[in-house]
BASE-625149 format. One record per residue (C-alpha): residue in three letters; chain; x negated, y negated, z negated; residue number from 1. Coordinates in nm, 3 decimals. Each point is the difference from the previous one (the first is absolute). Layout:
# BASE-625149
pt residuo = ALA; cadena = A; east = X; north = Y; up = Z; num = NUM
...
# end
This chain:
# BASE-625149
pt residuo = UNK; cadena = A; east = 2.423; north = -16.305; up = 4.132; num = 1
pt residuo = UNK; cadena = A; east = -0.045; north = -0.228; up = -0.334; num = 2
pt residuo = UNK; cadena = A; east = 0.218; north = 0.022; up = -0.265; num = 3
pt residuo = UNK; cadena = A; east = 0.275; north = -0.245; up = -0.049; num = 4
pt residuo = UNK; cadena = A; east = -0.194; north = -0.196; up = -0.353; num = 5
pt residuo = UNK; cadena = A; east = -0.291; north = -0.012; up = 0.219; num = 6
pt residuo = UNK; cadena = A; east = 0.133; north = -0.126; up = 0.323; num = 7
pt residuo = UNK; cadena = A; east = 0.195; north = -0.301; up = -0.219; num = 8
pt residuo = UNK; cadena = A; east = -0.338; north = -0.082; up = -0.181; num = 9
pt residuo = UNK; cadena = A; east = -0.177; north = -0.026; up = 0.345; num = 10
pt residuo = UNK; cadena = A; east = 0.261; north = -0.184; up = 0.173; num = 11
pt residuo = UNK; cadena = A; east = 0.005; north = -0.275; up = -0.315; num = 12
pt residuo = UNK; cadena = A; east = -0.344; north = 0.040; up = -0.055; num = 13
pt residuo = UNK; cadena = A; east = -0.109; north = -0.368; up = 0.017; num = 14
pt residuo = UNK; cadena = A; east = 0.331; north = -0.142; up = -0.182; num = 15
pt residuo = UNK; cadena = A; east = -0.012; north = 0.253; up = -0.297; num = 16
pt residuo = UNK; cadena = A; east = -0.368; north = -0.062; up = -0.060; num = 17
pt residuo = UNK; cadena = A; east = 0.111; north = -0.308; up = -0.060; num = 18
pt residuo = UNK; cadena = A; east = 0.214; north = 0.076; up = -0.334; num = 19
pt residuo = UNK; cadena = A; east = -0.209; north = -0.015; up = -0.288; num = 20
pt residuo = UNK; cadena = A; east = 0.164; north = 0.218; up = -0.207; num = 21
pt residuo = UNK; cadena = A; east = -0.077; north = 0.334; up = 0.081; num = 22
pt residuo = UNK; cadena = A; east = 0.326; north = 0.183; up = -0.176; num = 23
pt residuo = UNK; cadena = A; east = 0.261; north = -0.213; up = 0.168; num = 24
pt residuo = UNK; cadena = A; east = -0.183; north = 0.033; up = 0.336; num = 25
pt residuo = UNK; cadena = A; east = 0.027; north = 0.384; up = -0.059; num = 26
pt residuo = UNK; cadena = A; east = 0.351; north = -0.048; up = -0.082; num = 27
pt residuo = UNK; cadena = A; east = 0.051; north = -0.210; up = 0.319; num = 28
pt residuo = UNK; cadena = A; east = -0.135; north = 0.300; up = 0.176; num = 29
pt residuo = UNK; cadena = A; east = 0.233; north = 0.193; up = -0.162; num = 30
pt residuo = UNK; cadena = A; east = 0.288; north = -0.141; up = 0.142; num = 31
pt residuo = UNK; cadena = A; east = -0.079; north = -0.042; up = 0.366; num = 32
pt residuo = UNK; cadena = A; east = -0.119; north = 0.369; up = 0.006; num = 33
pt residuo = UNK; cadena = A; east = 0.385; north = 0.076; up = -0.206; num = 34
pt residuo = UNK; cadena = A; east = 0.201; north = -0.216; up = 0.264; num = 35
pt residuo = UNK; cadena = A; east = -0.212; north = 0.167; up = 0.310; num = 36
pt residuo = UNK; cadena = A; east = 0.104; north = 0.335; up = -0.134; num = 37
pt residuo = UNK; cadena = A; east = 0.366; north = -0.085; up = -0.038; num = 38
pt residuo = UNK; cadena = A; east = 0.060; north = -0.168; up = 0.273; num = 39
pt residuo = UNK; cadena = A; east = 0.138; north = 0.117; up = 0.317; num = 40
pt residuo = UNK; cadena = A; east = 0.308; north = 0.153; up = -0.120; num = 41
pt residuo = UNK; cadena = A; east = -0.225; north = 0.212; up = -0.245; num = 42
pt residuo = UNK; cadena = A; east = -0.220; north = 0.147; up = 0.257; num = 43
pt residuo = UNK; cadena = A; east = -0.255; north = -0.260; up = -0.081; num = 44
pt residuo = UNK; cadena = A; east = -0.268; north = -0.191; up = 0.269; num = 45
pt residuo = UNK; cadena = A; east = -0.329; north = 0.094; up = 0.092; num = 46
pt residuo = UNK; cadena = A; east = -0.092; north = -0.366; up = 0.041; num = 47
pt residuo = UNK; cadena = A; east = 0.137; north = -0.371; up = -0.042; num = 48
pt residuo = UNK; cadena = A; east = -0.060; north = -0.060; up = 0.420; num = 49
pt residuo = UNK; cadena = A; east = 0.417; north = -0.051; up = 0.030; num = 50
pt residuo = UNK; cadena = A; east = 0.139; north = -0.371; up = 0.010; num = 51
pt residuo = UNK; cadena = A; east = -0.021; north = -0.199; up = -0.295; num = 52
pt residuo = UNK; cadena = A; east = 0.385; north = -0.137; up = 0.133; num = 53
pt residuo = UNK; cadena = A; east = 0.241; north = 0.107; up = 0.207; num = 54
pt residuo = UNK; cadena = A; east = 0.143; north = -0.359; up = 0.033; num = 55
pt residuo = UNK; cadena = A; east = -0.249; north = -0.059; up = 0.301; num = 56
pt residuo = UNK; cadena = A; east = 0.079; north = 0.186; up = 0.319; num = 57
pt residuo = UNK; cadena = A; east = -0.320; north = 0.181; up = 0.174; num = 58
pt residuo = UNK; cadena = A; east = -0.239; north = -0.132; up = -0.312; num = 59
pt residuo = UNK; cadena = A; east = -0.342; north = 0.158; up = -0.002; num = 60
pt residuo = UNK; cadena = A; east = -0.094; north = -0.121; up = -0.379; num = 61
pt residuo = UNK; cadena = A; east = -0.017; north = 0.291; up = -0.194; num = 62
pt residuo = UNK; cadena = A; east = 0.123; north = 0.031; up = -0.347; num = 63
pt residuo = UNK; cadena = A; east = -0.376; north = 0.048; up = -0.145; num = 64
pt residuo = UNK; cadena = A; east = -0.100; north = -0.330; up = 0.226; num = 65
pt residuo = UNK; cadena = A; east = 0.271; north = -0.168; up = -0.167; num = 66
pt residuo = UNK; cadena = A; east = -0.091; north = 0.097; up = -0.359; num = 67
pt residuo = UNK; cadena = A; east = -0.326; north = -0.069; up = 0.057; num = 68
pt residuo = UNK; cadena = A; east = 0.016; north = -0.367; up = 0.155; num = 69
pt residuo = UNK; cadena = A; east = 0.267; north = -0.119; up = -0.250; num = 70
pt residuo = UNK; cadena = A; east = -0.249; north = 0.121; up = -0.263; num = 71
pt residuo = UNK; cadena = A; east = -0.287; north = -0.207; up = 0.155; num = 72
pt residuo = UNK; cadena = A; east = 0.172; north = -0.313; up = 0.062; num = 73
pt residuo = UNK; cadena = A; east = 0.159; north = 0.032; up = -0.355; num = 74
pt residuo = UNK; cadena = A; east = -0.369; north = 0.035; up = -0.149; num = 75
pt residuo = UNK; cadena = A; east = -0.104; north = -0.239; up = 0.233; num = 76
pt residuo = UNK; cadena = A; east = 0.263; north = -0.299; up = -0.104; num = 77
pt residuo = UNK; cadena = A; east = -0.022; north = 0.064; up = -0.361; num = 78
pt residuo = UNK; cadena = A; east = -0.371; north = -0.023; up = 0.031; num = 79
pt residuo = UNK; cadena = A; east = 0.076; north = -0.384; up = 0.141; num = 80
pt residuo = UNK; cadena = A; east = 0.286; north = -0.038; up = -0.230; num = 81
pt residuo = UNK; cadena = A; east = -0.218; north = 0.097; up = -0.320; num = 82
pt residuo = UNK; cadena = A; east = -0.294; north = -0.225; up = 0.120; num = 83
pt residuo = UNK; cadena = A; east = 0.285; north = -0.308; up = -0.023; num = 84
pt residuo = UNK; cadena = A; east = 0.111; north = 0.100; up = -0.347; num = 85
pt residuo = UNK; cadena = A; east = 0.252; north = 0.277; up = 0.089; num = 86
pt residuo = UNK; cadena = A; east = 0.000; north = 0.272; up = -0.305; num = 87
pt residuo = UNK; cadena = A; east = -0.005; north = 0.323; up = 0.196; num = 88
pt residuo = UNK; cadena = A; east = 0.015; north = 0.380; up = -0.160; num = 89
pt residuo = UNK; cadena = A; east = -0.229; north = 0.176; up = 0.363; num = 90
pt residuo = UNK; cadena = A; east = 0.074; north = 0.323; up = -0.170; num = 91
pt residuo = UNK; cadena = A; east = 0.372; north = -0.047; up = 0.017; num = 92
pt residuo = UNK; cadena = A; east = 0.023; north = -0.183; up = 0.302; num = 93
pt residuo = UNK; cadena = A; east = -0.248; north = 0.318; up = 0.226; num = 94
pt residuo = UNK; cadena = A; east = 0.202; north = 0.260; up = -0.217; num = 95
pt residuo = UNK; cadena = A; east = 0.317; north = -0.190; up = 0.097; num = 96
pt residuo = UNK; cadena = A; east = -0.104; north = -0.076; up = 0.398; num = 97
pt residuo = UNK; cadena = A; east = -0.128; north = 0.366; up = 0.029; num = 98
pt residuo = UNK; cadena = A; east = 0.298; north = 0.128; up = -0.151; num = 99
pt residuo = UNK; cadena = A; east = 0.296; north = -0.232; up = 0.122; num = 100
pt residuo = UNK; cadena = A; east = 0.088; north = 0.159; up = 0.340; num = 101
pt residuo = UNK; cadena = A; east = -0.078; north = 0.379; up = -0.189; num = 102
pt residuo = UNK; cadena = A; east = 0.381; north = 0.091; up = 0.022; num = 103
pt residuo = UNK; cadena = A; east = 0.019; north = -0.010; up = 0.393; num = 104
pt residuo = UNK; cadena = A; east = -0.177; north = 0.348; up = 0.023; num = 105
pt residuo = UNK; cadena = A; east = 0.303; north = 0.089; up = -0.164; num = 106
pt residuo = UNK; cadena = A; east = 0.257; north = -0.248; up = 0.157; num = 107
pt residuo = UNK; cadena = A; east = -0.141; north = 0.128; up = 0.377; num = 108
pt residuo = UNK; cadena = A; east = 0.024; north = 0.381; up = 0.172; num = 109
pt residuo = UNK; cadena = A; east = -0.092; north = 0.171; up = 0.306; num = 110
pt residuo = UNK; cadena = A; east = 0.308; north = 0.016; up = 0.213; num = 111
pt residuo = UNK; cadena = A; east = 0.061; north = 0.253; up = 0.250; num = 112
pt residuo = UNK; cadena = A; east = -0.124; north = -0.240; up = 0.282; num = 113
pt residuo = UNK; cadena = A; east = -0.298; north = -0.006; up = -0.136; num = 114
pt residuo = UNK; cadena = A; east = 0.060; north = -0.377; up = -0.114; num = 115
pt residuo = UNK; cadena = A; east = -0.007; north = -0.147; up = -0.330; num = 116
pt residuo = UNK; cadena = A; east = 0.341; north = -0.083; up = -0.153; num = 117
pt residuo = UNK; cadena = A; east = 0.154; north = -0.040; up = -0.338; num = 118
pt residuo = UNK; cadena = A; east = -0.029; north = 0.332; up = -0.259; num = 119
pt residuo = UNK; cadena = A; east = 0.347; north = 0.140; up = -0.191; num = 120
pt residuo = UNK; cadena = A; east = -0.141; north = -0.218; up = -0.338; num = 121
pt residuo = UNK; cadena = A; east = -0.071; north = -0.285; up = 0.241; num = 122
pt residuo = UNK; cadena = A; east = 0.347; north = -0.038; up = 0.133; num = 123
pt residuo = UNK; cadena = A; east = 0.122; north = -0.048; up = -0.349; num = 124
pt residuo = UNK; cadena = A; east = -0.297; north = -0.173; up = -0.196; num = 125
pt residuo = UNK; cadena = A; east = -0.226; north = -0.225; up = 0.121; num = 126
pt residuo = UNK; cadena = A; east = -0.383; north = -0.015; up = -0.056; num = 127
pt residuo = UNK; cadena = A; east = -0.060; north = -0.254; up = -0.249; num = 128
pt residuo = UNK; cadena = A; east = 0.195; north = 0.219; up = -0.239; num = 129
pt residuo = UNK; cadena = A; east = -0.104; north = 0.355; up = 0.092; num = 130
pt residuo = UNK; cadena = A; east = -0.381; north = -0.152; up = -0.003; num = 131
pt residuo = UNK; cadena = A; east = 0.115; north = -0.155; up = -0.352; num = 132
pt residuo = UNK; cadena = A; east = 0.130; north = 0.334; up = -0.141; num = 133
pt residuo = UNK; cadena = A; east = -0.331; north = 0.170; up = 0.103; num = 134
pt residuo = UNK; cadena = A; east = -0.249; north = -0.214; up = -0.140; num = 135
pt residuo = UNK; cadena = A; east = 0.219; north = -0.030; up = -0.347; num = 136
pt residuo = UNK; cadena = A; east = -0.008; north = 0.403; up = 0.001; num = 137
pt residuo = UNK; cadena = A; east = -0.411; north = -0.049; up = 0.032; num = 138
pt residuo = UNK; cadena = A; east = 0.092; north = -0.240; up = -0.291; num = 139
pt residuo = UNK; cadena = A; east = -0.189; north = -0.305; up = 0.197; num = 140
pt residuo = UNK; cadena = A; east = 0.006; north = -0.375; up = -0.189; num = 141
pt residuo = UNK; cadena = A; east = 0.390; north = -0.136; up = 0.040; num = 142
pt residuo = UNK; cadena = A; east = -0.181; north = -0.276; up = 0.198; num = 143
pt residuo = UNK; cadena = A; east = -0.083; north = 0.188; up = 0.256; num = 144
pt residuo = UNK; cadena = A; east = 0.328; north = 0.234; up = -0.003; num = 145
pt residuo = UNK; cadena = A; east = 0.157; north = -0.390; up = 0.013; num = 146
pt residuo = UNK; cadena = A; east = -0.205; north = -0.101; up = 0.281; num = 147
pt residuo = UNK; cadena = A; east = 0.034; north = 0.283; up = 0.207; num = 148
pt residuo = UNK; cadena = A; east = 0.440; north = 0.006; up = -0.097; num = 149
pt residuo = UNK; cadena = A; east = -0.040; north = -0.386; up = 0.096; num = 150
pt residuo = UNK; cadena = A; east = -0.216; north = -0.019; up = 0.285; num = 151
pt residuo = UNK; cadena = A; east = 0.316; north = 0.007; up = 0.280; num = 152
pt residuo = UNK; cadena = A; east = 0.284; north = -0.167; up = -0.012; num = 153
pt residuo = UNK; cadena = A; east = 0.111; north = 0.154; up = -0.348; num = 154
pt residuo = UNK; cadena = A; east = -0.207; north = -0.250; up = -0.169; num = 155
pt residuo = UNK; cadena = A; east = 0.241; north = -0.305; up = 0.048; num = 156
pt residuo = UNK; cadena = A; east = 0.222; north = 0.172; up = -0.217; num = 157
pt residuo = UNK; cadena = A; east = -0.089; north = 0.059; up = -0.372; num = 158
pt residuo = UNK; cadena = A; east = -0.315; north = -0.143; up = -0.232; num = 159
pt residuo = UNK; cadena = A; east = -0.284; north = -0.169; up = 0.179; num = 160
pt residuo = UNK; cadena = A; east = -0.252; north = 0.106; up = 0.212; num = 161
pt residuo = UNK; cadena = A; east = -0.349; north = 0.007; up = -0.161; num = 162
pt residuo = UNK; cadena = A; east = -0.250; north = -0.186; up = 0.127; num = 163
pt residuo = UNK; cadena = A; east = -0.184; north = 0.290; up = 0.174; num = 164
pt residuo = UNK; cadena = A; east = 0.377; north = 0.140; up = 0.083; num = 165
pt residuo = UNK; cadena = A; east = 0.056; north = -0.369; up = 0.156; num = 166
pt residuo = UNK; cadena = A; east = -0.360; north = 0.049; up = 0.203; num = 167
pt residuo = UNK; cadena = A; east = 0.101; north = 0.332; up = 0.062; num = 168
pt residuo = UNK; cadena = A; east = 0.317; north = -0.103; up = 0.172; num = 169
pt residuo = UNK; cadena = A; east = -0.130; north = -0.282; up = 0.206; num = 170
pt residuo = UNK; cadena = A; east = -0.302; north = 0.217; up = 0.149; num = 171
pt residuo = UNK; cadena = A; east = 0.256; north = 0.308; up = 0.081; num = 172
pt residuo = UNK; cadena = A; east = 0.176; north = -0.267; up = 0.206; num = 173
pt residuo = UNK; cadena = A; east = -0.275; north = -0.147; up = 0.162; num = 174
pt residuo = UNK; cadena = A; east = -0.090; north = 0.340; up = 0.128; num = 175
pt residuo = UNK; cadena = A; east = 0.355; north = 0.056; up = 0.157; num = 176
pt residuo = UNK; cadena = A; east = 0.141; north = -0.291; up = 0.049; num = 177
pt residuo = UNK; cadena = A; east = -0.277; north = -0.140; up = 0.277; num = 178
pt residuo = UNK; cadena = A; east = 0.047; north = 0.409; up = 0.112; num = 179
pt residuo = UNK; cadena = A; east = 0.341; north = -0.033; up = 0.039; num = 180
pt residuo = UNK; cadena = A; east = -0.010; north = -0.283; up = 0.196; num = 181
pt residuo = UNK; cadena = A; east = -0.296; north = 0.065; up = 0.241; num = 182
pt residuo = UNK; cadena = A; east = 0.149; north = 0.306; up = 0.051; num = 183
pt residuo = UNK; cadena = A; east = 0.336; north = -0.137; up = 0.136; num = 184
pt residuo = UNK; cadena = A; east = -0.157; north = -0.185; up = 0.280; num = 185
# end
């Protein structure tokens, strides 16, 4: 069995080699390795195979999946966006799509079922601001402690999204929201 640092570095392998700068990619690995080992009511996970939401009955996306197609279609609309004069920080806006779902491992637990359901912490905070708290403990940018606060819902309320945050947003939604709906059929 791998160790936690190295199982989050293989399963983000091809999004983290994409941030250039080598201390806040270490710090991004930081965090996801901190949230796996607090989450499940403290007992931790051995791997990021649960679902990324528990909004969508029966769904088969896993939370790693989710992280990691959010991240690609982020990179992959800034890279169109920046080619048509869009000013875009990739460091921040990988860090920030790697990192803006990292509270669920705490927000989710093993139930006795067997199922996944919502953790003691989850059924009093929501991700976006356990995920928040983490990465300002691993003292990350406040961009990307914004952008993963305001990725949900919680950023209609309060400053502006940044323009990665905005990006961000709209590629977490076009992962669930087509979900959601193919799924309801």
């Amino acid at each position: 069995m791998i160790d936690v640092q190295t199982y989050v570095k293989q399963s983000f392998k091809d999004q983290l080699e994409q941030i250039s700068d080598g201390e806040l990619r270490k710090k991004v690995i930081d965090v996801c390795v901190e949230a796996l080992q607090l989450g499940n009511n403290g007992k931790g996970w051995t791997d990021m195979d649960f679902p990324f939401t528990l909004l969508i009955p029966n769904l088969k996306v896993s939370y790693k999946e989710h992280v990691r197609i959010v991240t690609d279609l982020a990179i992959q609309s800034a890279k169109i966006l920046m080619n048509n004069g869009v000013p875009i920080n990739l460091d921040v806006l990988i860090a920030s799509a790697i990192l803006h779902d990292v509270g669920k491992p705490i927000e989710y637990a093993k139930i006795p079922d067997g199922t996944v359901g919502k953790s003691d912490s989850g059924n009093r905070l929501r991700h976006p601001v356990t995920g928040a708290g983490l990465a300002l403990k691993h003292e990350m940018p406040y961009e990307i402690v914004q952008n993963i606060y305001q990725h949900s819902w919680e950023g209609e309320r309060g400053p502006g999204r940044t323009v990665e945050g905005e990006i961000l947003h709209r590629c977490d939604f076009l992962h669930y929201g087509p979900l959601k709906i193919s799924m309801s059929k």
